[in-house]
N, C-alpha and C positions, 0 to 999 in steps of 0.2 A: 751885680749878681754875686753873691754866699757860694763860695765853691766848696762842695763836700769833701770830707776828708775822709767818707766810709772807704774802705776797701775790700773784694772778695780774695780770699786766696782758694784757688782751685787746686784739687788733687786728682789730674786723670794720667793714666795711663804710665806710672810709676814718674812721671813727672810732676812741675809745681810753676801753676803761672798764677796773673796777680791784674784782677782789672777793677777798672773802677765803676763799674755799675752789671747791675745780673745782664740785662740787654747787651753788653759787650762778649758777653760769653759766648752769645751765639750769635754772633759773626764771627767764630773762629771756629766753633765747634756746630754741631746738629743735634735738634734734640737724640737724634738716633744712637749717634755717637756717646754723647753725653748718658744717657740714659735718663733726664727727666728733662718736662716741660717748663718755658722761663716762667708758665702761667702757676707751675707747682710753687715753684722758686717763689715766685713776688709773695705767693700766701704764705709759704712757710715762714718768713719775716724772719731772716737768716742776721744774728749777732751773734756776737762773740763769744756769749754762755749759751750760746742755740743753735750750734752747725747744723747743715745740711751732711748727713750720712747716708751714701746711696749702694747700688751694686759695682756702679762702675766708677763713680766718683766722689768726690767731698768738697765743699764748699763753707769755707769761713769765714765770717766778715769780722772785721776788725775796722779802728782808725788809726789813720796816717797819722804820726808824732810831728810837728812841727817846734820848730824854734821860734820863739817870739820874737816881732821885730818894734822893738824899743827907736822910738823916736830920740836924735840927740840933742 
């Protein structure tokens, strides 16, 4: 299995975390808290030139940079 290399970065409450799928988010937080639904989230199709801009939070996705691993 192709393991993703999207990442969200979240902006709540003047701090900055970092998960790897929208459904991780909320297991930490509530939509309450958060102030949107995961169901808003999946549609708004959140990339990198397309944040999520909310009242209480912001949500960016990006990809992780990896190093290539050259065979010797």
């Amino acid at each position: 299995m192709a393991h993703s290399n999207t990442i969200y970065h979240l902006m709540y409450g003047g701090r900055h975390y970092y998960f790897g799928s929208i459904a991780s988010i909320y297991e930490i937080f509530t939509r309450d808290e958060f102030g949107v639904s995961i169901h808003t989230l999946w549609a708004y199709k959140i990339i990198e030139e397309h944040p999520y801009i909310g009242k209480k939070s912001e949500v960016r996705g990006g990809e992780i940079k990896r190093k290539t691993n050259k065979a010797r």
